[in-house]
C-alpha positions as CSV (number, residue, x, y, z in Angstrom):
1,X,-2.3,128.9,117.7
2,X,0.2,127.3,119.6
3,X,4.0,128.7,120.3
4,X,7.3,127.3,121.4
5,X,9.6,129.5,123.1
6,X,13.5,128.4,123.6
7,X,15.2,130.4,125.9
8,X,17.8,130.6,128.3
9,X,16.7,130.0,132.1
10,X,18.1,133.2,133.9
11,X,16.4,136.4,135.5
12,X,16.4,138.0,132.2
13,X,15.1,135.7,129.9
14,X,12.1,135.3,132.5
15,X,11.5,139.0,132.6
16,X,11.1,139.2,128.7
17,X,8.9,136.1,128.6
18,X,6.6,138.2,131.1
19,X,6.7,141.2,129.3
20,X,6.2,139.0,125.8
21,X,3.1,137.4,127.7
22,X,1.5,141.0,128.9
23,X,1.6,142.1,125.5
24,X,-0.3,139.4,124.1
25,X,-2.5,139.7,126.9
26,X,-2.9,143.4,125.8
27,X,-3.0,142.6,122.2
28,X,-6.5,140.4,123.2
29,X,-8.2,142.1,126.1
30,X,-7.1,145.9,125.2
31,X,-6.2,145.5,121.1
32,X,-3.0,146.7,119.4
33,X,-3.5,150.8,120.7
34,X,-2.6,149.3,124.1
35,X,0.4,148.0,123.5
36,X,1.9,150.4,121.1
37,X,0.9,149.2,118.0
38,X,-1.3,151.0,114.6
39,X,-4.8,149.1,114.0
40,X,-4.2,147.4,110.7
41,X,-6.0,149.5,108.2
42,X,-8.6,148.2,106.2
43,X,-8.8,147.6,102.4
44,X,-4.4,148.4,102.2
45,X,-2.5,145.4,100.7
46,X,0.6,144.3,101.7
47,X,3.1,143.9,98.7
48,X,4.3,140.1,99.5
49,X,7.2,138.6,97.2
50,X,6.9,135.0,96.7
């Protein structure tokens, strides 16, 4: 997967690409519990319009 971030290039906008990046550090090494996030649960559907 492959993402492009556009952002502004200030002190802020630095700080939440950091944060953004530990998260998805935390998200591989540590899984979603680390960061916050429920484990998706198994066998529930999402209801998806189309």
């Amino acid at each position: 997967m492959e993402i492009t971030i556009l952002a502004a290039d200030d002190v802020d906008s630095r700080a939440q690409l950091i944060d953004l990046l530990e998260m998805a550090l935390g998200l591989e090494t540590e899984g979603p519990e680390s960061v916050g996030l429920r484990e998706k649960q198994k066998g529930l559907k999402l209801n998806v319009m189309s």
